[in-house]
N, C-alpha and C positions, 0 to 999 in steps of 0.2 A: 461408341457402341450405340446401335441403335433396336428400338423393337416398333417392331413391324405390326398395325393390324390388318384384317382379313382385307378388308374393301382394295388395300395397296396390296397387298400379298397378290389374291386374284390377280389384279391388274399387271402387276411387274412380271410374274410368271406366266400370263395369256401373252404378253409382248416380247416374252423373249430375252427380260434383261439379266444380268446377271445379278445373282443375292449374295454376301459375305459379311460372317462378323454382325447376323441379326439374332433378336431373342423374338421370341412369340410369347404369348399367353398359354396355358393347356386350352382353354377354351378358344382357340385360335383353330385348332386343330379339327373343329366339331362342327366349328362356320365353315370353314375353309371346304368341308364333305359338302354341309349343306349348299352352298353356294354351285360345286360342280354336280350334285347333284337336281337342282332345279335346271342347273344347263347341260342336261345331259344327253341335252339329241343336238346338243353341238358336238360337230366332229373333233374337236380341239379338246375337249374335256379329258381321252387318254392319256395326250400327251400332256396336258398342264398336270396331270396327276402323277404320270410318270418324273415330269420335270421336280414337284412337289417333293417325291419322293425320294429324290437321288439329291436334297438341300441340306448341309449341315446348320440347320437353324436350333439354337441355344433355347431350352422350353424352360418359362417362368412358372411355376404350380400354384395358384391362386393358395393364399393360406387362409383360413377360418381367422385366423387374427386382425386382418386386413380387412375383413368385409366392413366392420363402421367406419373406417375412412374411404372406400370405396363407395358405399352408399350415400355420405354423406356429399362425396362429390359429385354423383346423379343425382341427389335433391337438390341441391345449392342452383346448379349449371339446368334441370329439367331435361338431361340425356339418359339414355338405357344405363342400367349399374353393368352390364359389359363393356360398354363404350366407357365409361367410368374407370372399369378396374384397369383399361389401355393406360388413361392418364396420370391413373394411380400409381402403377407400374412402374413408368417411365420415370415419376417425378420419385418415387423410392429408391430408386435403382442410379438416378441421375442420367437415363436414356434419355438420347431422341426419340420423339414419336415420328412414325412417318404414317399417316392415314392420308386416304382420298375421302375423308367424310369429314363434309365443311364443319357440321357444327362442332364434333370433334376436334377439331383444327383450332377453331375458335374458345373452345374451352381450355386445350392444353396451351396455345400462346396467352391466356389469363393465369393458368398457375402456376406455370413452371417455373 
């Protein structure tokens, strides 16, 4: 199983591939607006939204419990405590992470 963040989510769904068997973050869901919402005089944004929305993607709920080992892996690593809670997730959970954001990348192949 894997979980997915937003930067590969966009990507994978603007190209058309197909998604199965991912989890997200809740706060996946709030980038994911944001992001079609900065590209929103692309013509492609209905349809990635549309795409979006017809995905059986499995939602992780950030819990109040988690946030000090979340944060503690944004101070350690010096990435956003969202980028954090990805790897926090993943390595909780025993997910793959799949991101397109290198330093993320770079963080989760050091702790997982």
């Amino acid at each position: 199983m894997k979980l997915i963040d937003t930067s590969a989510l966009y990507d994978i769904i603007a190209e058309g591939k197909k998604i199965e068997n991912f989890f997200i973050l809740d706060l996946t869901l709030y980038e994911f607006g944001n992001a079609l919402w900065k590209n929103r005089k692309n013509q492609k944004c209905p349809l990635i939204l549309k795409d979006f929305r017809g995905l059986d993607l499995k939602i992780i709920r950030i819990d109040t419990k988690d946030i000090v080992g979340i944060f503690d892996i944004a101070q350690r690593n010096s990435i956003t405590v969202y980028d954090a809670a990805y790897a926090y997730y993943a390595k909780k959970y025993g997910l793959e992470l799949i991101t397109a954001d290198k330093m993320l990348q770079k963080v989760w192949e050091k702790i997982k």
